[in-house]
C-alpha positions as CSV (number, residue, x, y, z in Angstrom):
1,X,-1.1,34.3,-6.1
2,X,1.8,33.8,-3.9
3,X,1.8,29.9,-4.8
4,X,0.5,30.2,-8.7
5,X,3.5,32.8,-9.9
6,X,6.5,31.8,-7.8
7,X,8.2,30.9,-10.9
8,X,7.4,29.0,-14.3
9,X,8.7,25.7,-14.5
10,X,9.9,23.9,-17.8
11,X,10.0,20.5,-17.6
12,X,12.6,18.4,-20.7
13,X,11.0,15.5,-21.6
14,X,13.8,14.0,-22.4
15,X,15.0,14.4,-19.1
16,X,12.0,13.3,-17.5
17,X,11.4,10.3,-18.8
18,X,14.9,8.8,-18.7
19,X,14.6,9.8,-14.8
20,X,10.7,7.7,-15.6
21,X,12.5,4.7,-16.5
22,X,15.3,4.5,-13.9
23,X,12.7,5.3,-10.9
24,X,10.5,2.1,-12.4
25,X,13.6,0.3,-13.0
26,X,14.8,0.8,-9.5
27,X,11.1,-0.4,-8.3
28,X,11.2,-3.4,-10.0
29,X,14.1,-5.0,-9.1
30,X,13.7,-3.6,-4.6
31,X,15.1,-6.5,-2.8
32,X,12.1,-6.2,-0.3
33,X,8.1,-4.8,0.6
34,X,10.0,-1.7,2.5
35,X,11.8,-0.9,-0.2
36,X,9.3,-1.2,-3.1
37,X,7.3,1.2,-1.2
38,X,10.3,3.9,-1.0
39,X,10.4,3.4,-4.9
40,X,6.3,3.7,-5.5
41,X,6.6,6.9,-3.3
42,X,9.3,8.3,-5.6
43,X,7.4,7.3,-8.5
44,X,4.5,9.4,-7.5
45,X,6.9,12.0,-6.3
46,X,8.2,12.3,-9.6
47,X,4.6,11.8,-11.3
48,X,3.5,14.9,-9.3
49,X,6.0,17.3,-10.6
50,X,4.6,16.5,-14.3
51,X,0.6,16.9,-12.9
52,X,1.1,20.0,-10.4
53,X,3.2,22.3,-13.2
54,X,0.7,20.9,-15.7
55,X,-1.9,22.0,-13.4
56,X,-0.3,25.4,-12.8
57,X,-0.1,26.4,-16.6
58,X,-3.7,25.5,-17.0
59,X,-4.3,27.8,-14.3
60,X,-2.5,30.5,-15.5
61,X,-3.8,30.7,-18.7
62,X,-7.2,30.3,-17.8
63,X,-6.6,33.2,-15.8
64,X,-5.2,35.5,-18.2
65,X,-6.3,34.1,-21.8
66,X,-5.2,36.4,-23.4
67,X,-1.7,36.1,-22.0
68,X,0.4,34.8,-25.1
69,X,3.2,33.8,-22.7
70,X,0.7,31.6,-20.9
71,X,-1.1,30.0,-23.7
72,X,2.4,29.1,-24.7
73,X,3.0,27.6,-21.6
74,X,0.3,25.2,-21.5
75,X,0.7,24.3,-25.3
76,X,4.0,23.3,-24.6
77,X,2.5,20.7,-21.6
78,X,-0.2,19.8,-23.6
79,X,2.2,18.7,-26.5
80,X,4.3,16.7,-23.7
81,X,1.1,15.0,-22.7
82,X,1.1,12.2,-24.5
83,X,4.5,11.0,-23.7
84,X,3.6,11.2,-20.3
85,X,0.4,9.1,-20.4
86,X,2.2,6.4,-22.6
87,X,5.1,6.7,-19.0
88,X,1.9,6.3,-16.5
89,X,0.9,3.3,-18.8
90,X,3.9,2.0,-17.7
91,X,3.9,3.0,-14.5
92,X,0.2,1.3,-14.0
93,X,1.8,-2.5,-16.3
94,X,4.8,-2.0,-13.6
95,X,2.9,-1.7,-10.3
96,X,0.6,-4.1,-11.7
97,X,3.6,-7.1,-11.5
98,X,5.1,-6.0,-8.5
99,X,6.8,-8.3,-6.3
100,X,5.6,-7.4,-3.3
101,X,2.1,-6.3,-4.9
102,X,0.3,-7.4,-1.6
103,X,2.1,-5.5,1.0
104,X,1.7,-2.4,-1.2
105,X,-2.2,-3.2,-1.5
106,X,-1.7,-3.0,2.3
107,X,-0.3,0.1,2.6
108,X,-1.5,2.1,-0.4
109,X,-4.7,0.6,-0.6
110,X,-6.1,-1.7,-3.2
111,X,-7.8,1.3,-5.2
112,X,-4.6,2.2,-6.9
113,X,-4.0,-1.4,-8.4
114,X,-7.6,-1.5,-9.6
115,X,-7.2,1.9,-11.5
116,X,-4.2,0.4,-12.9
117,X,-5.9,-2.7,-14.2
118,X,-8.7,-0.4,-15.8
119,X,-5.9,2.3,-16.9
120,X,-2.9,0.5,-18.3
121,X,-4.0,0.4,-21.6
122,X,-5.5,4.2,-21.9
123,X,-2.8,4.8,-24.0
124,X,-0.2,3.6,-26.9
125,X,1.6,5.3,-29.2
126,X,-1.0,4.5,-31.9
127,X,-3.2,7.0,-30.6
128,X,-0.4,10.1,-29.8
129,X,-1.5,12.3,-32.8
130,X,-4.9,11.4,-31.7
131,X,-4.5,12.6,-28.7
132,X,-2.7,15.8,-29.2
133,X,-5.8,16.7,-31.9
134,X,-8.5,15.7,-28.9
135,X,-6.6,18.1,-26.4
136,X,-6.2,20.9,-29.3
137,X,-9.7,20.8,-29.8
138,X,-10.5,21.1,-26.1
139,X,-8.7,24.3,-25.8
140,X,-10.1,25.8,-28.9
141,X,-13.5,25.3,-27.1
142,X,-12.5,26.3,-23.9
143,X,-10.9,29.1,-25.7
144,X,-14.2,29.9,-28.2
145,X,-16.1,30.3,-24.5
146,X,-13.8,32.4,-22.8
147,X,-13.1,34.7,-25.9
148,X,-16.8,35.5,-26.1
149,X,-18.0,39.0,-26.6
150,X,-21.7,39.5,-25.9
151,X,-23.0,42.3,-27.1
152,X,-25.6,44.0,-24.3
153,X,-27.1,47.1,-23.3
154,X,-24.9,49.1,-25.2
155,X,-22.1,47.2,-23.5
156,X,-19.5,44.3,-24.6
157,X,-19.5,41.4,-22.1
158,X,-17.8,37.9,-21.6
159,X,-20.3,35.0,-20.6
160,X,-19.5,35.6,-16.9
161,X,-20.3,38.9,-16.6
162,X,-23.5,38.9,-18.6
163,X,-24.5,35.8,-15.7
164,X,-26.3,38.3,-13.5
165,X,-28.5,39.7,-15.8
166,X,-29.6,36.3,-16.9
167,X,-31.9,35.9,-13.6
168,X,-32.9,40.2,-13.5
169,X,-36.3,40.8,-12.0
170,X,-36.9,42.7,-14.9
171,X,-38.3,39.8,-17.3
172,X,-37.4,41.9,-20.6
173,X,-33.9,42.1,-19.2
174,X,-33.4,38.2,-18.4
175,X,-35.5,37.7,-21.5
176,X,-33.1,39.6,-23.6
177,X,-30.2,38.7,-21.7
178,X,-30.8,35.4,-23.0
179,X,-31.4,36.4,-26.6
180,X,-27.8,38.4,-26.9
181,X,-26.5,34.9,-25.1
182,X,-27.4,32.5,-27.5
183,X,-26.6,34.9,-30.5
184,X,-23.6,33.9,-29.4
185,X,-24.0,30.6,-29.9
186,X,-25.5,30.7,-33.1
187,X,-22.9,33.1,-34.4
188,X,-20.8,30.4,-33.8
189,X,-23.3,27.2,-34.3
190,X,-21.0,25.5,-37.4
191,X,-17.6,26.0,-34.8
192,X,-19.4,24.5,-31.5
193,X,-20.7,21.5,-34.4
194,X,-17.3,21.5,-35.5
195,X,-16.1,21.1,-32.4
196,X,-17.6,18.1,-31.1
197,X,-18.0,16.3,-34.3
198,X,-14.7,16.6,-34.5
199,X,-14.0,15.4,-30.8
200,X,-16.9,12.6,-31.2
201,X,-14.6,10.9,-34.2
202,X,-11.0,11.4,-32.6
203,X,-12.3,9.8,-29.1
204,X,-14.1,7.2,-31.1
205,X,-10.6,6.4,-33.3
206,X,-8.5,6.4,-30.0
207,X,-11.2,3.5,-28.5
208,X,-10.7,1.8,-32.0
209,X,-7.1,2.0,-32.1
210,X,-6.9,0.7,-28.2
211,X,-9.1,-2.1,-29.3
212,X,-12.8,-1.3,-28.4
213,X,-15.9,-0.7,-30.4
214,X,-17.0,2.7,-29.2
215,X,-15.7,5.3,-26.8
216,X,-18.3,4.2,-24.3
217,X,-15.8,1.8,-22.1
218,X,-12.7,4.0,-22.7
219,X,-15.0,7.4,-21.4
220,X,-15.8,5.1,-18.5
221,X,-12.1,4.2,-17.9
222,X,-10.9,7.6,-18.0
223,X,-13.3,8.6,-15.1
224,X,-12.3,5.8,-13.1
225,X,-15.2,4.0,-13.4
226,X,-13.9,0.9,-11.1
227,X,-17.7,0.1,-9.6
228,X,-20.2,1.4,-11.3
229,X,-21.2,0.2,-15.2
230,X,-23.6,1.5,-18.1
231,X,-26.3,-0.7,-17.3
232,X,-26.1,1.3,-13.2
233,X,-26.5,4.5,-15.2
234,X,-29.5,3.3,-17.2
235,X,-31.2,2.0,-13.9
236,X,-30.7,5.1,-12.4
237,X,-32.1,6.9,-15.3
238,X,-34.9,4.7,-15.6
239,X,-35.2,5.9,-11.9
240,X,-35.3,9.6,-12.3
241,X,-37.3,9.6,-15.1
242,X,-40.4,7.7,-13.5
243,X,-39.9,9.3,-10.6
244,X,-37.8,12.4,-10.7
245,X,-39.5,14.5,-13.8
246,X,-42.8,14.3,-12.5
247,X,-40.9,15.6,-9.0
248,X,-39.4,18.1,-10.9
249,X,-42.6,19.5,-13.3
250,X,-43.9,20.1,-10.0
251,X,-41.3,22.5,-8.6
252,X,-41.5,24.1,-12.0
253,X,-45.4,24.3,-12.0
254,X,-45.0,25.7,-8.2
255,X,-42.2,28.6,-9.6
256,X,-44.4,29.5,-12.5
257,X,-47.5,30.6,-9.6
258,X,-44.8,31.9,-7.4
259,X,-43.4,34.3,-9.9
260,X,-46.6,35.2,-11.3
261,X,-46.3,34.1,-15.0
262,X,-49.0,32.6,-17.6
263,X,-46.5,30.5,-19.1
264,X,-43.1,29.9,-18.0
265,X,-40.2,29.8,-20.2
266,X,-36.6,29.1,-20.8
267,X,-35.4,32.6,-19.5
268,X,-37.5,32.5,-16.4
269,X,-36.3,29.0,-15.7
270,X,-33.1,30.6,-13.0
271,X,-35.8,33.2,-10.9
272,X,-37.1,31.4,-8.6
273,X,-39.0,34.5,-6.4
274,X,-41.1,37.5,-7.9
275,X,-39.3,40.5,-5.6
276,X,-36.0,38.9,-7.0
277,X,-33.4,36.9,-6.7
278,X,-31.6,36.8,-3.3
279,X,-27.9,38.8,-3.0
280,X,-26.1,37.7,-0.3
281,X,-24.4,40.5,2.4
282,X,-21.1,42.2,1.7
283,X,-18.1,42.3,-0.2
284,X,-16.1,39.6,-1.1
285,X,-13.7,40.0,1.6
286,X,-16.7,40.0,3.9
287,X,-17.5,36.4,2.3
288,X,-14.6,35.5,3.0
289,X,-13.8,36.4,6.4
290,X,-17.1,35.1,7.4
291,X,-16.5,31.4,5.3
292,X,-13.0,31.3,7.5
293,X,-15.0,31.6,11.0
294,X,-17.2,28.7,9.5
295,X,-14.9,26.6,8.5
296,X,-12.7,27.2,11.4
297,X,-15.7,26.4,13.7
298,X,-16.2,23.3,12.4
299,X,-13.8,20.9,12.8
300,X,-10.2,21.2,13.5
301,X,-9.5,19.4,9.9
302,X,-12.0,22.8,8.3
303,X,-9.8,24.9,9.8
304,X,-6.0,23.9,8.8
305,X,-7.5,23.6,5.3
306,X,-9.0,27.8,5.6
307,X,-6.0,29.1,7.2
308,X,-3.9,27.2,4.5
309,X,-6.1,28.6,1.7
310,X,-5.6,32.1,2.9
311,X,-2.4,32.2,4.3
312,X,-1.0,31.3,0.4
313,X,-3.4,33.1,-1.6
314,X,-5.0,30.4,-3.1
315,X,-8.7,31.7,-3.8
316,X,-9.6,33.7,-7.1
317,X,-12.7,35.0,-6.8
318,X,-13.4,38.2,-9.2
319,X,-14.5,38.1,-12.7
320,X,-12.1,39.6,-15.4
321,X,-12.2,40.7,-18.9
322,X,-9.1,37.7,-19.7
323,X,-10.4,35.2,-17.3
324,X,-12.1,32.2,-18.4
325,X,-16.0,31.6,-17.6
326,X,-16.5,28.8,-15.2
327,X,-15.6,27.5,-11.0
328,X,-13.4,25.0,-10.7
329,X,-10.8,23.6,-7.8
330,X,-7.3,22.1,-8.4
331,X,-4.0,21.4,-6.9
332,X,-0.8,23.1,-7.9
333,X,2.9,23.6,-6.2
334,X,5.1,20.6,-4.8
335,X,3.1,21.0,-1.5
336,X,0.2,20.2,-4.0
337,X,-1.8,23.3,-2.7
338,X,-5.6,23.3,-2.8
339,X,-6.8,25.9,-5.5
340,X,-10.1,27.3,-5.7
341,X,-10.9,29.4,-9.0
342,X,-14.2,30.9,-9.0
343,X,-16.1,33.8,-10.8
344,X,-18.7,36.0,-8.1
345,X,-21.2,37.9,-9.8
346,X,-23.3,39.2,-6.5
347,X,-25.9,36.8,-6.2
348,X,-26.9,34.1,-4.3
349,X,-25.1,31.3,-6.1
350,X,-22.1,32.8,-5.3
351,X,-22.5,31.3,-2.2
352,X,-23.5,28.3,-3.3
353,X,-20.3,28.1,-5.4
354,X,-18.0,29.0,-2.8
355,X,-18.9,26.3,-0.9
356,X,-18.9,23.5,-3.6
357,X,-15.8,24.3,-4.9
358,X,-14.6,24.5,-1.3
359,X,-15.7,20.8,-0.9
360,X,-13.5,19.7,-3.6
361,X,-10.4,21.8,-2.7
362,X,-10.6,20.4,1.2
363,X,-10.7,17.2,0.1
364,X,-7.7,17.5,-2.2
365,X,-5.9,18.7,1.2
366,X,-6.9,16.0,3.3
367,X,-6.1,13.0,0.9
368,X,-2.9,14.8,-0.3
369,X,-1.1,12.8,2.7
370,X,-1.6,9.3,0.4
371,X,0.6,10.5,-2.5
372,X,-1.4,9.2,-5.4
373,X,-2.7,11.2,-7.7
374,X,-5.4,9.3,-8.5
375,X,-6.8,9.6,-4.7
376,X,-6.8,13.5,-4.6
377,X,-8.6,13.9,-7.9
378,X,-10.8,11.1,-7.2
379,X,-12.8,11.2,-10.9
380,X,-15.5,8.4,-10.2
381,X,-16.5,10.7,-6.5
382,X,-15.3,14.0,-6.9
383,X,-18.7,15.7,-6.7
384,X,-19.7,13.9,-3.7
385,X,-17.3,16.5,-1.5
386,X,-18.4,19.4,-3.6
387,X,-22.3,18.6,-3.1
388,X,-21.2,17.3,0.4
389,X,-19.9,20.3,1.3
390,X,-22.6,22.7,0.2
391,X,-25.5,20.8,2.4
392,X,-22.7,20.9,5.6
393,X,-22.5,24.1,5.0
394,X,-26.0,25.5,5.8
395,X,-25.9,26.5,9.2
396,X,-23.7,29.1,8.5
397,X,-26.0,30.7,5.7
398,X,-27.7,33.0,8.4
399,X,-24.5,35.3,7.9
400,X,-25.4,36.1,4.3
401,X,-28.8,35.8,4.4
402,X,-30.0,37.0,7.4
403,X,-33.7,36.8,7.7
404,X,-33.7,35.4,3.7
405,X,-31.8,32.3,4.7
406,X,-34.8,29.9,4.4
407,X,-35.7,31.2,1.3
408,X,-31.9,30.7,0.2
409,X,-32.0,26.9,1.5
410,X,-35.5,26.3,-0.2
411,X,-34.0,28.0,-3.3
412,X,-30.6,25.9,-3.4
413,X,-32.4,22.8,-3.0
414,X,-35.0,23.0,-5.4
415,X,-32.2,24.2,-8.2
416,X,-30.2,21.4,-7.5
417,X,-33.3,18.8,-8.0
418,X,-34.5,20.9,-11.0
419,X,-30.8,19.8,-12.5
420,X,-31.4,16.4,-11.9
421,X,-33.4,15.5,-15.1
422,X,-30.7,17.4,-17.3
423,X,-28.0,15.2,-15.8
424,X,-30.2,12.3,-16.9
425,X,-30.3,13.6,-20.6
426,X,-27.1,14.5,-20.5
427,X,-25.6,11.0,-19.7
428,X,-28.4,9.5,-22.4
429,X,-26.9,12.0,-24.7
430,X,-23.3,11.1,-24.8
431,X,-24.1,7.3,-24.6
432,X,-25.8,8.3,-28.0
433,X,-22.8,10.5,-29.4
434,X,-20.0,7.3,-28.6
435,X,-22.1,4.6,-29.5
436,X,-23.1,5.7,-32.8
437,X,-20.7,8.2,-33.6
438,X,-21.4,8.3,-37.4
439,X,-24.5,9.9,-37.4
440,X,-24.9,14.0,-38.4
441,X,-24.4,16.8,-36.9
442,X,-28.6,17.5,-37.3
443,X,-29.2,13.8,-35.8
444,X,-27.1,14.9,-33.0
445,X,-29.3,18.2,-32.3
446,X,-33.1,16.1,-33.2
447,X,-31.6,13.6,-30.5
448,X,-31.1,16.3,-28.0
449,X,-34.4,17.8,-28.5
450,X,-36.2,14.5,-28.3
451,X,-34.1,14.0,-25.2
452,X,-35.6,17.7,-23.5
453,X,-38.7,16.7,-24.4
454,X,-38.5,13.1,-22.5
455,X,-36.6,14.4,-19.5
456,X,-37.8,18.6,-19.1
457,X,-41.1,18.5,-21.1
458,X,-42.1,21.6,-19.3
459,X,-39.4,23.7,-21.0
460,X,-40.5,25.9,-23.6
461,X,-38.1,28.2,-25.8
462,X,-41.0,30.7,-26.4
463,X,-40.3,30.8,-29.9
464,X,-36.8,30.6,-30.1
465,X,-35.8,28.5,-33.1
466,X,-32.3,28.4,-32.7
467,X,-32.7,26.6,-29.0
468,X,-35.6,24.6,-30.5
469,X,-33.9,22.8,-32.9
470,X,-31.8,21.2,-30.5
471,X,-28.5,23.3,-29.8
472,X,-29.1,24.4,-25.6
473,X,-26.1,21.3,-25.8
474,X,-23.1,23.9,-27.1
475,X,-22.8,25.2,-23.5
476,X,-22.7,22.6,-21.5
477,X,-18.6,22.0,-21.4
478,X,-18.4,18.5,-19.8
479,X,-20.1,17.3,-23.7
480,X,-16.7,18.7,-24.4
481,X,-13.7,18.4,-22.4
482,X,-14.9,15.3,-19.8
483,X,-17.0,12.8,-21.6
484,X,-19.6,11.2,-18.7
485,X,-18.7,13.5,-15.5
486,X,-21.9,15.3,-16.0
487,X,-23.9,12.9,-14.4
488,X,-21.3,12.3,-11.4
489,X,-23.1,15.8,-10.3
490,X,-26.5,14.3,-9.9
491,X,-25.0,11.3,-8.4
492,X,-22.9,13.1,-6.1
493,X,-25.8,15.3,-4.7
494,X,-28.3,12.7,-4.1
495,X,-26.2,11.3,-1.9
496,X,-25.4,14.5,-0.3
497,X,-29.1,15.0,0.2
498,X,-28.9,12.1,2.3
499,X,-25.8,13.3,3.9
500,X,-27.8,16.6,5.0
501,X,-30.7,14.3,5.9
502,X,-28.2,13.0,8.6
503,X,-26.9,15.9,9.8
504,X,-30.3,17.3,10.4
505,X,-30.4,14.0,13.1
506,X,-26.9,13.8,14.2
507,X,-24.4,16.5,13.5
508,X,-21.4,15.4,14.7
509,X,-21.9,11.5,13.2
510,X,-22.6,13.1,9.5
511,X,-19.8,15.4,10.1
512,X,-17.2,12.5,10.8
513,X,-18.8,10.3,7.7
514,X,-18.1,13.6,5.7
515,X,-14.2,14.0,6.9
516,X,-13.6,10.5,7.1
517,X,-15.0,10.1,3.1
518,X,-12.4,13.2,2.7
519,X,-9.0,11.6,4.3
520,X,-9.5,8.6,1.6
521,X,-10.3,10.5,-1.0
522,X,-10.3,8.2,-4.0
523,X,-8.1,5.5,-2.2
524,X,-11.8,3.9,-2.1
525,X,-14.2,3.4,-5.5
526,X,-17.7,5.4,-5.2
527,X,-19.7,2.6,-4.0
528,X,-17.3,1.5,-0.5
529,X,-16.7,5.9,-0.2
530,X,-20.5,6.1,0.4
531,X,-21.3,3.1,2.3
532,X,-18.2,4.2,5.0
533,X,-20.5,7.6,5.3
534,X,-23.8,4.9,5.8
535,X,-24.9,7.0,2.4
536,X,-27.5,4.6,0.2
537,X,-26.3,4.1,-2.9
538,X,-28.0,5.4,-5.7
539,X,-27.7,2.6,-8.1
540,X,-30.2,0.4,-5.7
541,X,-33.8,-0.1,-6.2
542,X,-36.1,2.9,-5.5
543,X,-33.2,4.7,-4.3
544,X,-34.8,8.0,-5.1
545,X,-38.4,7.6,-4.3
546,X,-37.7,8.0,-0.2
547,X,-35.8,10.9,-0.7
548,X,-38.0,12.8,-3.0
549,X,-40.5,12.0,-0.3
550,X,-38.5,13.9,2.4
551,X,-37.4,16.3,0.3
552,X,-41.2,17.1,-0.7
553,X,-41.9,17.1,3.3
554,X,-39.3,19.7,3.6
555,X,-40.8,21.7,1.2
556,X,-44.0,21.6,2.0
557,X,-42.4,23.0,5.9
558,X,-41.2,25.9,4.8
559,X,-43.3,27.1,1.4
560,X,-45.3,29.5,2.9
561,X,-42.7,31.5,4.7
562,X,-40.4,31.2,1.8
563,X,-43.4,32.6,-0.7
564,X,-44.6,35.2,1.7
């Protein structure tokens, strides 16, 4: 990685925050708008070199974790961390007062100053210790995953590369795939409970300490949260479960004909077609080569971001023994680079994947230009670029598909939907972990079972105890490390639904809503991002109803070649 291992960079604290000081200093006493603005760009400037190398070590070690070097590397940021956040705490109270706040507002957009509002008291040095302990017990998660050793068919695996065996055509296979899977979660049940009990008091200490009564407004805060509230969420929930679990106990009912199986269960849940799942052509230089036509095809923006991408090595695709489990994009390098960090297994998701991840890393490269961090890693609308970009991208799908591709496109779309309820229960979930954050560990689990049963009733663990008792929770991360981002996914991707719906009527129109939502990035809260793309928003009244209807119409279009 030609951008990734140019050289390590140590940053001194001490150094950095006297420099901290003097840029905000300097800002607060600019003698006009012009040059208040010079001063908020060099305060950004220097903010970046504190995210990108943060970035960079994170990268590095979840690329080799069992690099000792690296894991040193990124304890020694995470240990700096909370000096810088109590620094952007000051940097949010400082632009907050500024003289010339309105003429910034003009030119930096209004966004920044609202985040600030919500931000500014994220952190004190009441809640350092606390704050150290919550990252330390993200990375012994993160690090409890990606240390995994599955043992199957006489062979040792990670979680990644036991993925494709998961979804076999050989039901015994899958079936016991999942079984040596979840051994390894029950190995490990009293660490994962561990884990976020622990995380569930130290988040609800820090809310206490920064003077709120549960965790719930501070998670909110922390994913920039600026127009949508608790009470949005619970509509929408309300939404999806009238409307989107009946929707979604029929696409299950459907996949438990098409696969030919008296009863489906838990392991069956990811094989969606009895000949197999779908494997999409060539290696993964093919992939690639064939994504950089697409994207170079189509739009001149697509294709700066491709050629930038390759040209600086800035994709990792392959599984490895030391590389953590997971896809994920990011932004390292003083040019903040687009990275894309992905793990192939052969299958059809890959491509999926690509392109979602994709989504994110081209919109970190078109709303770099603003110089904010928080407008490339826009928290509250991330996913809407990801999702975005997977529904754009399915014209190109006949290249890895071939004569398969409407089976792919029936495939993605249905899996995404058959997420939709788990988002839902998700979100329910975590409101219950903050807002009554005293209750046991074997509450926690009986509320996550009652919680399948009201939002997946059609899910059935065939027996397994283990899962039955409530514990299917320990893999999904987000519980974990980022605290309400789960449902940002569903969110994101029934708008992009809508976004697909368009380009299906007008290419070109849905194409420039998609770019133009890209250049701002998170200069704009979710709400105003969506309705500059004339996307619905999904907080309004029967917002889901019309597009389960198309979506059903779809279906119902291509079902019979797609089950042939």
């Amino acid at each position: 990685m030609k951008v990734l291992y140019e050289k390590f960079i140590h940053i001194d604290i001490d150094k950095y925050e006297s420099k901290f000081y003097d840029l905000l200093h300097q800002f607060e006493n600019a003698n006009s708008a012009k040059e208040q603005s010079k001063w908020f760009m060099k305060l950004n400037d220097h903010r970046f070199i504190f995210e990108t190398n943060f970035n960079s070590a994170r990268l590095r070690h979840y690329r080799e974790m069992n690099n000792e070097l690296c894991a040193t590397e990124l304890n020694a940021f995470t240990k700096m961390e909370p000096r810088y956040l109590e620094l952007v705490g000051h940097y949010y109270r400082t632009i907050l007062r500024a003289t010339y706040r309105d003429h910034l507002e003009d030119w930096w957009g209004k966004q920044i100053f609202r985040l600030a509002e919500l931000k500014q008291s994220l952190y004190s040095d009441k809640i350092e210790d606390e704050l150290g302990k919550e990252n330390q017990l993200i990375m012994e998660y993160q690090s409890l995953l990606g240390k995994a050793e599955i043992h199957f068919s006489e062979q040792k695996m990670n979680l990644s590369e036991l993925t494709p065996y998961l979804n076999s055509s050989d039901r015994n296979i899958r079936k016991d795939a999942h079984l040596a899977k979840y051994q390894f979660f029950q190995k490990n049940e009293g660490r994962f409970d561990e884990l976020l009990d622990g995380l569930v008091h130290v988040r609800n200490t820090i809310a206490n300490k920064l003077g709120h009564s549960s965790f719930v407004k501070l998670g909110y805060q922390r994913m920039h949260r600026t127009g949508h509230t608790p009470d949005d969420l619970e509509k929408y929930r309300t939404q999806v479960e009238k409307y989107g679990v009946p929707f979604v106990s029929k696409l299950r009912e459907a996949q438990e004909q098409r696969i030919g199986v008296d009863k489906l269960n838990y392991y069956d849940e990811g094989y969606l077609f009895a000949d197999g799942s779908l494997s999409p052509k060539g290696t993964h230089q093919e992939m690639i080569n064939k994504f950089k036509t697409f994207f170079s095809e189509l739009s001149p923006e697509t294709k700066v971001f491709i050629d930038e991408m390759l040209t600086h090595d800035l994709i990792d695709l392959t599984p490895r023994k030391d590389k953590m489990v997971g896809n994920f994009a990011t932004y390292i390098g003083p040019d903040k680079h687009p990275f894309m960090f992905i793990n192939l297994h052969g299958i059809a998701n890959d491509i999926r994947i690509f392109t979602h991840e994709a989504g994110h890393a081209c919109q970190f490269h078109m709303s770099r230009h603003w110089n904010v961090p928080e407008y490339i890693i826009p928290y509250d609308s991330a996913e809407l670029f990801s999702f975005g970009m997977e529904r754009l991208s399915w014209p190109c799908m006949e290249d890895f598909f071939g004569s398969n591709t409407k089976r792919y496109q029936y495939s993605h779309l249905i899996s995404a939907f058959m997420y939709m309820p788990l988002a839902s229960a998700v979100d329910e979930f975590e409101h219950f972990l903050y807002e009554q954050p005293a209750v046991s560990i074997e509450e926690r689990k009986s509320k996550w079972a009652e919680l399948e049963r009201k939002y997946i009733p059609e899910r059935d663990y065939d027996g397994n105890k283990f899962l039955e008792r409530g514990t299917g929770f320990y893999e999904i991360s987000h519980l974990f490390t980022t605290p309400f981002y789960f449902m940002d996914y569903d969110l994101a991707h029934l708008c992009a639904v809508q976004l697909w719906r368009k380009h299906q009527e007008n290419p070109k129109e849905a194409l420039m809503g998609f770019l133009e939502m890209c250049r701002n990035g998170g200069k704009l809260p979710f709400k105003e991002l969506i309705k500059m793309a004339n996307i619905k928003s999904p907080f309004e009244e029967n917002s889901i109803q019309p597009i389960l209807e198309f979506v059903e119409e779809w279906i119902e279009g291509v079902e019979v070649s797609v089950n042939k």
